[in-house]
N, C-alpha and C positions, 0 to 999 in steps of 0.2 A: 823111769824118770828121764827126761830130758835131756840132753846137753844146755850148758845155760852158755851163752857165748857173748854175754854184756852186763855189766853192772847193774844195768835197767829194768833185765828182768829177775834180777832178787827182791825179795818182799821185803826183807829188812829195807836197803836202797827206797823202793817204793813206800812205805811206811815211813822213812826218815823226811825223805821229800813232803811229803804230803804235812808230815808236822810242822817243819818248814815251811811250809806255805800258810797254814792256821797260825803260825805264830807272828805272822809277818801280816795278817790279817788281823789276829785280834790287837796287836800292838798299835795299830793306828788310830786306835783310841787312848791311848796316853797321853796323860799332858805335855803339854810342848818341852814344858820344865825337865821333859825325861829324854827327849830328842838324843842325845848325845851320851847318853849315860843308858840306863836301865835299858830303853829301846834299841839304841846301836847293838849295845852285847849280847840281849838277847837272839836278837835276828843271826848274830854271827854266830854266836854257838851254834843253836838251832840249825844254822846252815853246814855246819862244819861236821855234825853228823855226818850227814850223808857224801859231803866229798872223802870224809874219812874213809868210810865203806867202800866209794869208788876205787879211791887211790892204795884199799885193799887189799880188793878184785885182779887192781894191775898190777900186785907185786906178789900173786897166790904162791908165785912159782917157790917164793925166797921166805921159807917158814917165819922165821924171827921176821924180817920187813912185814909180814902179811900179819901176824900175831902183834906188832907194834901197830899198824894203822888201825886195825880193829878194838886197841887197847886207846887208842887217841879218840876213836870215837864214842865209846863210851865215857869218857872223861868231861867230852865235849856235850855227853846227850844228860851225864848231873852236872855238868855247869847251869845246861838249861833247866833242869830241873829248881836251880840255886834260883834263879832269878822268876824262874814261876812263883815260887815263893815271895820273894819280893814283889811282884807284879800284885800277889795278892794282897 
């Protein structure tokens, strides 16, 4: 295997991104009325995946830092889960 030398190329990071970007895409068809509510937070969680995983990557060195951001993002990826639901 490789050396990986970027947050970029892990698949989880890649995978987060990409749902991120679907959710920021199918959200644009929400009512206006959710502008500010449902669609803000979604986009944000959704997003906060993958910075989670980033800001990870750059703390691998520091067990507990690297097991907390990893622990943030999951929290972050059923938050988004929370509001798919509602979305539904």
């Amino acid at each position: 295997m490789a050396n990986i030398r970027s947050f970029k190329e892990l698949r989880v990071w890649r995978n987060a991104m990409s749902s991120a970007m679907r959710v920021f895409e199918l959200s644009k068809r929400f009512p206006a009325e959710e502008e500010y509510s449902l669609t803000d937070q979604f986009r944000r969680s959704s997003r906060s995946v993958a910075a989670n995983i980033a800001e990870a990557w750059r703390k691998r060195r520091y067990q507990a830092a690297f097991v907390a951001k990893l622990d943030d993002s999951g929290s972050e990826a059923a938050e988004t889960q929370t509001w798919i639901e509602f979305a539904l």
